[in-house]
Backbone as XML, in Angstrom:
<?xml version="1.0"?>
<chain id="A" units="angstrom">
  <residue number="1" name="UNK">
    <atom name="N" x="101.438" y="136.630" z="140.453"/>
    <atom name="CA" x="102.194" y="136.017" z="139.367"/>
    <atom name="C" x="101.934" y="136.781" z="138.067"/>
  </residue>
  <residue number="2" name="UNK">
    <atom name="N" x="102.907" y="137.159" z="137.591"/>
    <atom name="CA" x="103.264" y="137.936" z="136.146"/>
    <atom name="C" x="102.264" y="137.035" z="135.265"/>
  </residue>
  <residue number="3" name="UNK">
    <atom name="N" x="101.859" y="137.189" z="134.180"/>
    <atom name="CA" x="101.469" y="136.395" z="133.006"/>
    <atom name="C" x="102.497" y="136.917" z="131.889"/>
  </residue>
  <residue number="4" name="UNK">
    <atom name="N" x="102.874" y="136.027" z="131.262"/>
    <atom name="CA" x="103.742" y="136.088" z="129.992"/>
    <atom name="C" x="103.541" y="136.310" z="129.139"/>
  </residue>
  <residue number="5" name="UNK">
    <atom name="N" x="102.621" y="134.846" z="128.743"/>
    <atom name="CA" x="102.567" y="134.833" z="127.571"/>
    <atom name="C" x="101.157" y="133.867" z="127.562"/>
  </residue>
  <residue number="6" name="UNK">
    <atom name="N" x="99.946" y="133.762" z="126.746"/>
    <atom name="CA" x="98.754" y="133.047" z="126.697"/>
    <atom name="C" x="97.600" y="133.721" z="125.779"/>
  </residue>
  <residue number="7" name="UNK">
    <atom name="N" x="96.013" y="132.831" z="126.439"/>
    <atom name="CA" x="95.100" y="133.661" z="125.630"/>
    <atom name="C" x="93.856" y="133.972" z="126.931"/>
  </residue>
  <residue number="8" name="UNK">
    <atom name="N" x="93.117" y="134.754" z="126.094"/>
    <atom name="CA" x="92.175" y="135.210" z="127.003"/>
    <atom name="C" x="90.920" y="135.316" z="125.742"/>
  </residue>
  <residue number="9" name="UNK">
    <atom name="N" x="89.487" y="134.818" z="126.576"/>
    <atom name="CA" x="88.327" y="134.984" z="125.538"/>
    <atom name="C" x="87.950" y="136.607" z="125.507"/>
  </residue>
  <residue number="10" name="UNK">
    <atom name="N" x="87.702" y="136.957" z="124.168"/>
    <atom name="CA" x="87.297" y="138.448" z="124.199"/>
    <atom name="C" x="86.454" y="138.589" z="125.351"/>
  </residue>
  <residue number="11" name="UNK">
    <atom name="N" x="85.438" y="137.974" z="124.978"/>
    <atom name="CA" x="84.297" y="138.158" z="126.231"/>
    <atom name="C" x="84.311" y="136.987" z="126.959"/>
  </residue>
  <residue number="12" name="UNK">
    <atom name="N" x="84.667" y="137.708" z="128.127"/>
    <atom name="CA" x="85.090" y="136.279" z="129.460"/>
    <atom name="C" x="84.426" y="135.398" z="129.715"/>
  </residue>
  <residue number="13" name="UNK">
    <atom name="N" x="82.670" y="135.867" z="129.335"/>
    <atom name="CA" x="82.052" y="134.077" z="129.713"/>
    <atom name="C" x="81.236" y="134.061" z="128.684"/>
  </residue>
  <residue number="14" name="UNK">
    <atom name="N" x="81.989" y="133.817" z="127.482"/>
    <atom name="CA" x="80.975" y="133.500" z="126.773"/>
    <atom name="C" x="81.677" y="132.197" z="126.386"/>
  </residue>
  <residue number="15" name="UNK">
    <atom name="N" x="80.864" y="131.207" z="125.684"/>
    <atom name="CA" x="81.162" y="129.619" z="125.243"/>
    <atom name="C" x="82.767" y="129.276" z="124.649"/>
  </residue>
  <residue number="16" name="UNK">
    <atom name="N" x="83.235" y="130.482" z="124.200"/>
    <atom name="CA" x="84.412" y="130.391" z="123.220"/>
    <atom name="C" x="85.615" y="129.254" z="124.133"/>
  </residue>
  <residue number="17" name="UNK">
    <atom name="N" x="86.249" y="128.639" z="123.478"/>
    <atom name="CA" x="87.440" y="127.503" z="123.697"/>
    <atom name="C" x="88.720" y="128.292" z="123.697"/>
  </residue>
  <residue number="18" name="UNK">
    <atom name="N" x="88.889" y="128.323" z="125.000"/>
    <atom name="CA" x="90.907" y="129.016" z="124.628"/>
    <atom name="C" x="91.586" y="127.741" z="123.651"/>
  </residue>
  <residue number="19" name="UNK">
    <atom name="N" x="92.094" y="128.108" z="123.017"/>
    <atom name="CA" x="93.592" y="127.401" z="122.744"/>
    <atom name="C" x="93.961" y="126.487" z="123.592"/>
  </residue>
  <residue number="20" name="UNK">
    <atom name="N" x="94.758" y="125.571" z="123.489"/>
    <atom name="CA" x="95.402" y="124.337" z="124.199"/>
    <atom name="C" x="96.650" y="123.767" z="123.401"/>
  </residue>
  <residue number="21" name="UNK">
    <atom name="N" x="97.355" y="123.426" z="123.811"/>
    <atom name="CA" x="98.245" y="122.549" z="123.509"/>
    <atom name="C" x="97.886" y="120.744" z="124.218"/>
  </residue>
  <residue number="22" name="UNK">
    <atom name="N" x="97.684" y="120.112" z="123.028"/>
    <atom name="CA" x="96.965" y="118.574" z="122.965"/>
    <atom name="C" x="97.945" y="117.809" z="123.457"/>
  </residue>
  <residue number="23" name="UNK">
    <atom name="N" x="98.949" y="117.925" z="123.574"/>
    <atom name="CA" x="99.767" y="116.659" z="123.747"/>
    <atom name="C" x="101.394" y="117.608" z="124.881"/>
  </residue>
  <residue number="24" name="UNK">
    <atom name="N" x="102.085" y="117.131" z="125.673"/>
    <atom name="CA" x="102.818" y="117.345" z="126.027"/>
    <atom name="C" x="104.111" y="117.989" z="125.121"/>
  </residue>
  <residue number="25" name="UNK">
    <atom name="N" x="104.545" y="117.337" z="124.008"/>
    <atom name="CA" x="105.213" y="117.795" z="123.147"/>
    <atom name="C" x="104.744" y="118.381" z="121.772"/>
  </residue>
  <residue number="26" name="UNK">
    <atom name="N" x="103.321" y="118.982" z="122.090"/>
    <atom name="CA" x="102.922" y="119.936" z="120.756"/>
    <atom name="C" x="103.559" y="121.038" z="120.787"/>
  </residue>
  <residue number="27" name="UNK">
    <atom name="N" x="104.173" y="121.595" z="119.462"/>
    <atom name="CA" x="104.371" y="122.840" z="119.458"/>
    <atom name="C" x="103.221" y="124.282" z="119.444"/>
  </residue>
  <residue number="28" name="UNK">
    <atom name="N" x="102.396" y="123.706" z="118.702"/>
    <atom name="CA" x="101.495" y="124.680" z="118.897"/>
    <atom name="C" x="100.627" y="124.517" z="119.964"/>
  </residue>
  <residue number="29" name="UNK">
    <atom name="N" x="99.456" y="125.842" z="120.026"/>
    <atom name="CA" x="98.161" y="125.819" z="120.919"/>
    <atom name="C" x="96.694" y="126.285" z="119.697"/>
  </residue>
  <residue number="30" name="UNK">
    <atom name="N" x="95.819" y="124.408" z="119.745"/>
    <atom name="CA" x="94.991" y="124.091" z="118.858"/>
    <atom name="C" x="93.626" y="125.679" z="119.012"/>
  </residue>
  <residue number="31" name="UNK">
    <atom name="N" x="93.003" y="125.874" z="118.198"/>
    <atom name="CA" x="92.741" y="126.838" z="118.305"/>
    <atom name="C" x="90.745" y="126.052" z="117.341"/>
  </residue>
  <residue number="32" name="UNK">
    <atom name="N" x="89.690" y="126.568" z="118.054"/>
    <atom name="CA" x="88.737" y="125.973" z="117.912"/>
    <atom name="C" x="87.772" y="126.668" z="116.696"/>
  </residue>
  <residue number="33" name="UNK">
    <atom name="N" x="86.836" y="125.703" z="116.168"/>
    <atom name="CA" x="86.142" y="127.240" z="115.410"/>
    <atom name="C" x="84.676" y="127.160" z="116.476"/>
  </residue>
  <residue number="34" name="UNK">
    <atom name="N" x="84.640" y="128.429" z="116.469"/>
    <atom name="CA" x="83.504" y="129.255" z="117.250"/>
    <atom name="C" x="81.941" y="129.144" z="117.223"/>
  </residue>
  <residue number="35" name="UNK">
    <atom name="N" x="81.982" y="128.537" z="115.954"/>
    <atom name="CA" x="80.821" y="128.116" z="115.298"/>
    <atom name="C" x="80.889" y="127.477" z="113.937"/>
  </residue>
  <residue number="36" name="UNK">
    <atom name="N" x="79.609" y="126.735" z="112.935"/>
    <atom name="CA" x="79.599" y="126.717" z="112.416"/>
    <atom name="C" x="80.316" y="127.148" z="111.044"/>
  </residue>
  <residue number="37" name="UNK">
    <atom name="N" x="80.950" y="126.609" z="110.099"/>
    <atom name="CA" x="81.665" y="127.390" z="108.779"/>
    <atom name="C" x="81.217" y="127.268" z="107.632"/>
  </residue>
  <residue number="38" name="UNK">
    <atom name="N" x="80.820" y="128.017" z="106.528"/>
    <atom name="CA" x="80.967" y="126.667" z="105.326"/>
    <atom name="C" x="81.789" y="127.820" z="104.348"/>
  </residue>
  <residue number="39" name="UNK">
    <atom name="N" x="82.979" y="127.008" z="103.488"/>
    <atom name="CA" x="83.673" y="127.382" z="102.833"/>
    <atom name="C" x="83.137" y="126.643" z="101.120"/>
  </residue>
  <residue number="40" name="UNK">
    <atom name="N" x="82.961" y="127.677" z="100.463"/>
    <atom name="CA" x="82.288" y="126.985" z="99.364"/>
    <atom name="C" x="83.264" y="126.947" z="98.240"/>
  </residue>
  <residue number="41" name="UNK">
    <atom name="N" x="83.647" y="125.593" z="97.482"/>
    <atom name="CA" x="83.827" y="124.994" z="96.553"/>
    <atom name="C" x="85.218" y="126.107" z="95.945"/>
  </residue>
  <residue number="42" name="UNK">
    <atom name="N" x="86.542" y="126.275" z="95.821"/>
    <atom name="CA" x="86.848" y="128.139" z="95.269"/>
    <atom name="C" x="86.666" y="129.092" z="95.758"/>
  </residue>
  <residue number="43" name="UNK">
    <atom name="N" x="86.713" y="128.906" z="97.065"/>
    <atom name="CA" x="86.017" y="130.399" z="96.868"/>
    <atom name="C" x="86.411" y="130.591" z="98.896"/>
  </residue>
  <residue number="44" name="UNK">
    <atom name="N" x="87.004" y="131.866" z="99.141"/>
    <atom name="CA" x="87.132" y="132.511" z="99.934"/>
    <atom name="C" x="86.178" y="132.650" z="101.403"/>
  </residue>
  <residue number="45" name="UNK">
    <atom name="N" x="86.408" y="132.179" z="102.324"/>
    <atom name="CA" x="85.300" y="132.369" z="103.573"/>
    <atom name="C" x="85.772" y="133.695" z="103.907"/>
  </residue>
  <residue number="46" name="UNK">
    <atom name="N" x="84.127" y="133.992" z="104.697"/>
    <atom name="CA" x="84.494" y="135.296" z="105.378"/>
    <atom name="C" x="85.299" y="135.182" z="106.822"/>
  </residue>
  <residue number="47" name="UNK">
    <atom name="N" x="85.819" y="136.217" z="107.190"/>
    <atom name="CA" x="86.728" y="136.750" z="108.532"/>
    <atom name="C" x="85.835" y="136.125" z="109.206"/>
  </residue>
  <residue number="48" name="UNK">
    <atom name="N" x="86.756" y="135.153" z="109.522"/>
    <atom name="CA" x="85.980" y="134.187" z="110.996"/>
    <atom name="C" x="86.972" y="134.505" z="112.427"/>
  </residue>
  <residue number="49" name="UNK">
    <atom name="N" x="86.126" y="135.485" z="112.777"/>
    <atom name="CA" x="86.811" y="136.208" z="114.525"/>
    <atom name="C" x="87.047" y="135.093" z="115.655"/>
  </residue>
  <residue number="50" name="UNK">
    <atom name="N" x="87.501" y="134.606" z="116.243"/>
    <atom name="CA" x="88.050" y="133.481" z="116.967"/>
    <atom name="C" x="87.183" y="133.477" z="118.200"/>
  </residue>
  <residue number="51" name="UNK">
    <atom name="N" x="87.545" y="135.129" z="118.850"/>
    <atom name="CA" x="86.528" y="135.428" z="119.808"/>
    <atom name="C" x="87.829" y="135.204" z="121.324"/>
  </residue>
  <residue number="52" name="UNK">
    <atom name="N" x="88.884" y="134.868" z="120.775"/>
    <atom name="CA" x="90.090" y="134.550" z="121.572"/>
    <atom name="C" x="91.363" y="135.803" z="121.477"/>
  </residue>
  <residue number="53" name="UNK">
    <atom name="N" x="92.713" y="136.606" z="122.081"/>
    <atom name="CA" x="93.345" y="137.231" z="122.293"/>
    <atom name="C" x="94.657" y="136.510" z="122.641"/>
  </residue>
  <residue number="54" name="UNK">
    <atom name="N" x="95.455" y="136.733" z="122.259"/>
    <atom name="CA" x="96.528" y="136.421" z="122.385"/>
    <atom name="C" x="97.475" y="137.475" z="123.083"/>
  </residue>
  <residue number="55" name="UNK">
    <atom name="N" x="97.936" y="137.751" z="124.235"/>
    <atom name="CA" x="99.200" y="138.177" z="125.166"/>
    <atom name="C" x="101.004" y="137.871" z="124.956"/>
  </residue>
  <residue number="56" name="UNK">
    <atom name="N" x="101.825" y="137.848" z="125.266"/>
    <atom name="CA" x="103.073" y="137.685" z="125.044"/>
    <atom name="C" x="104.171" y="138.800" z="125.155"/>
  </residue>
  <residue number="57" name="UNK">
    <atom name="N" x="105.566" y="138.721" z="125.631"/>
    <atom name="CA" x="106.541" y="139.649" z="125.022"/>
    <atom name="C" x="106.870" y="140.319" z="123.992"/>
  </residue>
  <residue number="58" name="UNK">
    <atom name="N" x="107.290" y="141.379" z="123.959"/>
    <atom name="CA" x="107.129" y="141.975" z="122.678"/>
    <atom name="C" x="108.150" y="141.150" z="121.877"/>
  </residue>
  <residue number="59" name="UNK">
    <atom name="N" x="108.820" y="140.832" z="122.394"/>
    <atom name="CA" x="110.190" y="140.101" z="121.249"/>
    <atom name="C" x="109.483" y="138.799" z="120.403"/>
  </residue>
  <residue number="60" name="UNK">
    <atom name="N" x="108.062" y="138.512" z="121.062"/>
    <atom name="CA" x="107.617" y="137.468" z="120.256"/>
    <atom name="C" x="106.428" y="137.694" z="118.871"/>
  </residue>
  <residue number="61" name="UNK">
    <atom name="N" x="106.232" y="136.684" z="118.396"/>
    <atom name="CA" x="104.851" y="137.124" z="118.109"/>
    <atom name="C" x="103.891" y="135.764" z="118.038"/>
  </residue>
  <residue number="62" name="UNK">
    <atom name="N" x="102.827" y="135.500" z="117.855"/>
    <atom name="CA" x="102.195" y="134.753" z="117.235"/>
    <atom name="C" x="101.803" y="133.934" z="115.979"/>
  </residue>
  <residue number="63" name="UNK">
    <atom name="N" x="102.556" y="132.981" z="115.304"/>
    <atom name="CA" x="102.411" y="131.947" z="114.180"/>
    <atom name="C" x="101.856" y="131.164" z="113.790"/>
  </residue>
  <residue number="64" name="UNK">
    <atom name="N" x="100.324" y="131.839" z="113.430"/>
    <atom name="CA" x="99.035" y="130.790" z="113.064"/>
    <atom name="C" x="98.861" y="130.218" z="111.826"/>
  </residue>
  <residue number="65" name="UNK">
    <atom name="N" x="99.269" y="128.812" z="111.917"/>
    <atom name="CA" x="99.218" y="127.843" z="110.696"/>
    <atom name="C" x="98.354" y="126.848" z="110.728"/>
  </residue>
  <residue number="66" name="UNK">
    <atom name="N" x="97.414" y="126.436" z="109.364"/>
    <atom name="CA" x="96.439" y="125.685" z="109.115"/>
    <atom name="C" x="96.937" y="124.463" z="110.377"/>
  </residue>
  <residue number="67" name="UNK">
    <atom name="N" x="95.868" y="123.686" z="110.389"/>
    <atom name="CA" x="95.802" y="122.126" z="111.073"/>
    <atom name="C" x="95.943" y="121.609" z="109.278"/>
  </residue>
  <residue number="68" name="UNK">
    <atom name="N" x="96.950" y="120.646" z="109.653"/>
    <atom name="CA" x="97.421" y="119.918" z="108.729"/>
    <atom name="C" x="96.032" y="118.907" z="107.571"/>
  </residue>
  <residue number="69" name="UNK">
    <atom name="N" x="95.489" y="118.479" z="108.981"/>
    <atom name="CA" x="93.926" y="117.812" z="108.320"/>
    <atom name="C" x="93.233" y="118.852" z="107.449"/>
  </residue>
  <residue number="70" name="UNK">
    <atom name="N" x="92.791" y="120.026" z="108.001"/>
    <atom name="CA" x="92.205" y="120.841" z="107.024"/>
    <atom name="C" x="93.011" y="121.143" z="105.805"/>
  </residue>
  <residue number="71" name="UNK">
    <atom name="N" x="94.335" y="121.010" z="105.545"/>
    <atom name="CA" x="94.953" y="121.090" z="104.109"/>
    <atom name="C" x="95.067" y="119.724" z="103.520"/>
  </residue>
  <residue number="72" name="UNK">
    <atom name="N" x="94.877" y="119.327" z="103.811"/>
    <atom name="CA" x="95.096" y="117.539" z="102.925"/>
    <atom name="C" x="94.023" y="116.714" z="102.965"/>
  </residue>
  <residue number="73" name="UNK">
    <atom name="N" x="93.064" y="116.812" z="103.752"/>
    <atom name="CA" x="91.837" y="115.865" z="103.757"/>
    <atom name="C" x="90.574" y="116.971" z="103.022"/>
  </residue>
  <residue number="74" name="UNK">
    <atom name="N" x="91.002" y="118.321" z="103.246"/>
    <atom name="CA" x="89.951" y="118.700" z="102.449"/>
    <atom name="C" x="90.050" y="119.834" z="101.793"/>
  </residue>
  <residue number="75" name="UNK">
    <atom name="N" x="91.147" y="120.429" z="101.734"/>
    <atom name="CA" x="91.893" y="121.223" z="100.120"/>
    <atom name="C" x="91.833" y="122.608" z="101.058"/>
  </residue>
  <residue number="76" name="UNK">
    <atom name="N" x="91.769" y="122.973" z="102.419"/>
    <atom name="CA" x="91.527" y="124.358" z="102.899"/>
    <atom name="C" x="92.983" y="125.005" z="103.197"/>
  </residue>
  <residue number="77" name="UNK">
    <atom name="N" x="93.021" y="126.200" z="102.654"/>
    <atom name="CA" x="94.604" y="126.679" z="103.906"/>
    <atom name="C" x="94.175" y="128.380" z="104.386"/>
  </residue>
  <residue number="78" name="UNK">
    <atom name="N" x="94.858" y="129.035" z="104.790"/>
    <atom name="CA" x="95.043" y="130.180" z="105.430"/>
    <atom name="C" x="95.010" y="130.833" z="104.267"/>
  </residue>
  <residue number="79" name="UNK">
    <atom name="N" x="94.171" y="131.865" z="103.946"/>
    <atom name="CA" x="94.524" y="132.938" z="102.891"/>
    <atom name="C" x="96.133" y="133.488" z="102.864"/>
  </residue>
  <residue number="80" name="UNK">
    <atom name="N" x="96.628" y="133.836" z="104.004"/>
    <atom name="CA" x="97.655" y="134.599" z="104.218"/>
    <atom name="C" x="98.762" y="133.427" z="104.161"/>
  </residue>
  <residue number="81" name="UNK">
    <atom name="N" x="98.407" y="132.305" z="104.253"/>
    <atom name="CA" x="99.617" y="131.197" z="104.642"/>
    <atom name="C" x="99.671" y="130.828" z="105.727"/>
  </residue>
  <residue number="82" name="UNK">
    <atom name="N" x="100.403" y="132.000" z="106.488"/>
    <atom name="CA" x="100.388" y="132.071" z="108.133"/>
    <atom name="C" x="100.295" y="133.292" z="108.405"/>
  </residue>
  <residue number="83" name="UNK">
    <atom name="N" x="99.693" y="133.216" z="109.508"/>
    <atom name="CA" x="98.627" y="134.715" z="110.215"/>
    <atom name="C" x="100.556" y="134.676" z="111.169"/>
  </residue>
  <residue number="84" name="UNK">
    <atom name="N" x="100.335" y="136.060" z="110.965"/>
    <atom name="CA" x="101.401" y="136.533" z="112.425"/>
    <atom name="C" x="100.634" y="137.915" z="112.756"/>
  </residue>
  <residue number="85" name="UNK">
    <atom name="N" x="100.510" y="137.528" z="114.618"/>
    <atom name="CA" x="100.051" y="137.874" z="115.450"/>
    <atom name="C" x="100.732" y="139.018" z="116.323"/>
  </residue>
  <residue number="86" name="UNK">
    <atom name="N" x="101.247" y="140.274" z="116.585"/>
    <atom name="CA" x="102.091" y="140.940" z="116.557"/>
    <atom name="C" x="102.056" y="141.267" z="118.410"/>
  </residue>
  <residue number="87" name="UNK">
    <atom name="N" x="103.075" y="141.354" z="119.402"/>
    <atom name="CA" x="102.289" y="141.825" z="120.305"/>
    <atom name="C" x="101.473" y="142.699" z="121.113"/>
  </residue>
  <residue number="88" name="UNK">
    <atom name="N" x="102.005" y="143.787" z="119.919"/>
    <atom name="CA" x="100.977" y="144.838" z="120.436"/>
    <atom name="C" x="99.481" y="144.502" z="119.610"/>
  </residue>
  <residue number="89" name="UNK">
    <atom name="N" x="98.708" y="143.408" z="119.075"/>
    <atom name="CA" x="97.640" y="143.326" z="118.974"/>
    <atom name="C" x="96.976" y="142.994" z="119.806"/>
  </residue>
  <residue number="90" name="UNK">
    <atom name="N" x="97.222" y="142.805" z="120.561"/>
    <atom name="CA" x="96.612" y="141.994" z="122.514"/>
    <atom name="C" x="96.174" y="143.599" z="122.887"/>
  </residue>
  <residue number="91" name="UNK">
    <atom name="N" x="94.600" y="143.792" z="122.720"/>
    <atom name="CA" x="93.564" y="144.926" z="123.533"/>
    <atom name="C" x="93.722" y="146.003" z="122.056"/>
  </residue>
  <residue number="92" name="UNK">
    <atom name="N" x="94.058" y="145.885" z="121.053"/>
    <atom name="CA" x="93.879" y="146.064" z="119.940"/>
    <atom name="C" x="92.709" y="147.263" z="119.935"/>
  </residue>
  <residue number="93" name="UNK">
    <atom name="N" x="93.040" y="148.836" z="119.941"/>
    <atom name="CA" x="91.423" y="149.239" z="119.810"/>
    <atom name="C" x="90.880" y="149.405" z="118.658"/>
  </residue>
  <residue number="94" name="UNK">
    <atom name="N" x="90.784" y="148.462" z="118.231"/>
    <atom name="CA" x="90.295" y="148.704" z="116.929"/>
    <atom name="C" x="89.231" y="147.574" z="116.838"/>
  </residue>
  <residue number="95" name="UNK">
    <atom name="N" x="90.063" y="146.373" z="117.580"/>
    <atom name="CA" x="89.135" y="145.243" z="117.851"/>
    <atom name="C" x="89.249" y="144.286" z="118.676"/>
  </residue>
  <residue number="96" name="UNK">
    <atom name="N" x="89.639" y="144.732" z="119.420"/>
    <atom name="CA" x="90.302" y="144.587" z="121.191"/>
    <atom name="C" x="90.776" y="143.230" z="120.734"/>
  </residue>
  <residue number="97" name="UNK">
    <atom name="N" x="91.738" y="142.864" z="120.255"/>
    <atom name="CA" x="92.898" y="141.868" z="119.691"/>
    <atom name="C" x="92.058" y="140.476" z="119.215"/>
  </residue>
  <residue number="98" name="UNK">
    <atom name="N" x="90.741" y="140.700" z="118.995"/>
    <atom name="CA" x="90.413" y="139.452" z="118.662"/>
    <atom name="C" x="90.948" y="138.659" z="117.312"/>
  </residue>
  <residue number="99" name="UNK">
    <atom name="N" x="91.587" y="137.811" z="117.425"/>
    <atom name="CA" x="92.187" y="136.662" z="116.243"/>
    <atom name="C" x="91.543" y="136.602" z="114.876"/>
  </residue>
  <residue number="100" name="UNK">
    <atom name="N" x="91.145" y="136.887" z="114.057"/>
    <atom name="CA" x="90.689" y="136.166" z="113.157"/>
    <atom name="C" x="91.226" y="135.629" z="111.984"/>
  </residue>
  <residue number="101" name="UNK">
    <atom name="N" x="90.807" y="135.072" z="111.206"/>
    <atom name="CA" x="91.500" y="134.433" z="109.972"/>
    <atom name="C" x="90.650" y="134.159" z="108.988"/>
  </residue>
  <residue number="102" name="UNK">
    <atom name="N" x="90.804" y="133.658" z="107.320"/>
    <atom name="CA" x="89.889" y="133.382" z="106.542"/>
    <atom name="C" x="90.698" y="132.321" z="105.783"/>
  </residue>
  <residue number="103" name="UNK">
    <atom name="N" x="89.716" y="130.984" z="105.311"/>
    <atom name="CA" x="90.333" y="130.643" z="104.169"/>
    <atom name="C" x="90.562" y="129.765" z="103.204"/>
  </residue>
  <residue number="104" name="UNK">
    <atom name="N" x="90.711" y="129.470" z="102.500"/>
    <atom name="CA" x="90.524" y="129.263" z="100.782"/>
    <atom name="C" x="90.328" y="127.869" z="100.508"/>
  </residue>
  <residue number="105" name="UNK">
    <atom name="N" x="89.575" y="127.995" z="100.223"/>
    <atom name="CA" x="89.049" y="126.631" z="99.843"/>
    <atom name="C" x="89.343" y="126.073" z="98.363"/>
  </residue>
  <residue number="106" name="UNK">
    <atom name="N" x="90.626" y="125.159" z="97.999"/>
    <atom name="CA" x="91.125" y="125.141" z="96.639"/>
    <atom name="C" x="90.347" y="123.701" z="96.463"/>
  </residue>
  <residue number="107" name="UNK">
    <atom name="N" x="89.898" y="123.208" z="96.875"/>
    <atom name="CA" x="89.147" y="122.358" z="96.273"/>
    <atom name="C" x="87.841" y="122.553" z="95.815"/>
  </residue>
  <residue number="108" name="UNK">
    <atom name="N" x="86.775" y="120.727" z="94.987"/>
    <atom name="CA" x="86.506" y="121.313" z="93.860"/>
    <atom name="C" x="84.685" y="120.992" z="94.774"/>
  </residue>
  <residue number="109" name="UNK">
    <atom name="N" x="85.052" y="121.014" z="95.798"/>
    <atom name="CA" x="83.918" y="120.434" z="97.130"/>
    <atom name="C" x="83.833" y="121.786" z="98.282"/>
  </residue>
  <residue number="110" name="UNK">
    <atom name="N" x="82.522" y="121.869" z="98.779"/>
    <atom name="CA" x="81.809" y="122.601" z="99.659"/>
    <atom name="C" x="82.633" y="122.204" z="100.982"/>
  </residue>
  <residue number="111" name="UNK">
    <atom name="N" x="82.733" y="122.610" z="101.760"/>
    <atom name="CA" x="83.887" y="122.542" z="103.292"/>
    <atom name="C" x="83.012" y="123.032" z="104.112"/>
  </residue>
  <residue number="112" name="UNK">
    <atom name="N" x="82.670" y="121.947" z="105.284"/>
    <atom name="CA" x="81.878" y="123.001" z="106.423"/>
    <atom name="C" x="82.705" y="122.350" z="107.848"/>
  </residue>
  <residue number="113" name="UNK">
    <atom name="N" x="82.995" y="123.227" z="108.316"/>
    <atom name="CA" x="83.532" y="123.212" z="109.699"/>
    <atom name="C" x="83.059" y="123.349" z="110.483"/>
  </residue>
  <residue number="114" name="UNK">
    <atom name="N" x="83.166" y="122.429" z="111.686"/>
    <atom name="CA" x="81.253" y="122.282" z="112.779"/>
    <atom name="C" x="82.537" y="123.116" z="113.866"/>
  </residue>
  <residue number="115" name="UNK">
    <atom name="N" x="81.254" y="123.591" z="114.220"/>
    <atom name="CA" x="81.667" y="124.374" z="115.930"/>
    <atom name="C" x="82.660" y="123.635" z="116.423"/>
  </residue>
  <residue number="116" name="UNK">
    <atom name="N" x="83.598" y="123.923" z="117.485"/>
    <atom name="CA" x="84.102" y="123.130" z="118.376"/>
    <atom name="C" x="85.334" y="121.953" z="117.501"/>
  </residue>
  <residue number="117" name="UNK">
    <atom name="N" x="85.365" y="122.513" z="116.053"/>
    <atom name="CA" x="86.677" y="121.520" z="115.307"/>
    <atom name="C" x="88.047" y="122.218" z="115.302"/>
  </residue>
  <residue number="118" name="UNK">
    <atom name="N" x="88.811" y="121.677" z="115.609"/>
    <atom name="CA" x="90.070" y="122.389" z="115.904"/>
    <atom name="C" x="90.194" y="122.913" z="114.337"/>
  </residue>
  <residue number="119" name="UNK">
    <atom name="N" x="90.908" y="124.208" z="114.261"/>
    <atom name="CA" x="90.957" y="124.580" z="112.748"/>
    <atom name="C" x="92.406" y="125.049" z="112.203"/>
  </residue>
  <residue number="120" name="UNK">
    <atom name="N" x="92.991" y="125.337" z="113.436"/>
    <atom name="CA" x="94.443" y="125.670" z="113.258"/>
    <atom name="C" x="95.099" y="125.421" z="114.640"/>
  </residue>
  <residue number="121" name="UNK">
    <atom name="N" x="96.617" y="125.877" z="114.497"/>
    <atom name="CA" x="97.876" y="126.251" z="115.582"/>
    <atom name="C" x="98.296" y="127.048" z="115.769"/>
  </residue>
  <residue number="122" name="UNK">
    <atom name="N" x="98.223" y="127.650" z="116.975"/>
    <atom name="CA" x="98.835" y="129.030" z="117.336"/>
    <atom name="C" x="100.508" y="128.852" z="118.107"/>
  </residue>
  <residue number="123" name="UNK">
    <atom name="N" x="101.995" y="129.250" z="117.461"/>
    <atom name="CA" x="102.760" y="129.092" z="117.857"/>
    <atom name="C" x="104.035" y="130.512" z="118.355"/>
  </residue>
  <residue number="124" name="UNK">
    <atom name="N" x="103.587" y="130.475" z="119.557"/>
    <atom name="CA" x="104.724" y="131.494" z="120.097"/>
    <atom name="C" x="106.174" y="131.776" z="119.678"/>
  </residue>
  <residue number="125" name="UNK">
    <atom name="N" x="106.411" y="132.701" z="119.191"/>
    <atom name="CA" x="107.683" y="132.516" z="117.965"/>
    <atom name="C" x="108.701" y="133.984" z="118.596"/>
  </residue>
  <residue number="126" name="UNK">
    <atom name="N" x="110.017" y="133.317" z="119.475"/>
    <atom name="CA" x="110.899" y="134.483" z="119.197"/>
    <atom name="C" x="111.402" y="135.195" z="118.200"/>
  </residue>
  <residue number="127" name="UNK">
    <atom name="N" x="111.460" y="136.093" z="118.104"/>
    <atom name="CA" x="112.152" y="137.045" z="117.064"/>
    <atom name="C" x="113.302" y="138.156" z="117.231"/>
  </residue>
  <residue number="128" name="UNK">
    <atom name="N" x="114.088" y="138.311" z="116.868"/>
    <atom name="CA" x="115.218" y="139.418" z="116.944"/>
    <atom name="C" x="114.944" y="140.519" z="116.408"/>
  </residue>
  <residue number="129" name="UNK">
    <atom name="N" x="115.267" y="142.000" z="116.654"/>
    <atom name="CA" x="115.404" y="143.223" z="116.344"/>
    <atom name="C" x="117.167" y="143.641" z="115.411"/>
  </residue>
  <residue number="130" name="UNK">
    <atom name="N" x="117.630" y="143.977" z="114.495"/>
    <atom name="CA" x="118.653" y="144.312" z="113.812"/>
    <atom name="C" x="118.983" y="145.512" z="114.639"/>
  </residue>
</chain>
């Protein structure tokens, strides 16, 4: 059987959480943090590597947007807004496609994100060529 489209842990047995989709009609696939976070008060976290890869058609890409809780219950979003995931970043040699993201903490409070808290959505997104 072909694989399409999914994720794979950088390193195959180590603790890391693939992605999931929570509910039958989620659009996205919840995406975990790896460890420990703390985002301080203003101020920018570092590149937190997922430790996860993302696969797919080239016509697609990947559309990683905050978890809604982390922007409204505690002031965090995506530096970038939304991460797009391209498909030739899957085995990436630069950093064999591992995910990462960072990000901003606009509130006026310390943010720590425990291991194992869902932190965003990863959404498979067709796209057209002109």
């Amino acid at each position: 059987m072909e694989k399409v489209r999914g994720f794979e842990k950088i390193v195959p047995d180590s603790d890391v959480k693939l992605p999931v989709r929570k509910t039958a009609g989620s659009a996205g696939y919840d995406f975990y943090a790896p460890y420990d976070i703390e985002i301080p008060a203003k101020s920018l976290s570092k590149i937190i590597f997922t430790g996860v890869k993302a696969y797919m058609p080239q016509n697609e890409y990947l559309a990683c947007h905050i978890r809604s809780g982390l922007a409204y219950k505690r002031g965090l979003m995506l530096v970038n807004a939304v991460g797009v995931i391209d498909s030739d970043y899957y085995n990436n040699p630069d950093n064999g496609g591992d995910i990462g993201i960072m990000f901003y903490n606009a509130s006026n409070n310390s943010c720590v994100i425990k291991a194992g808290e869902r932190i965003m959505q990863g959404i498979f997104t067709p796209y057209f060529i002109a």
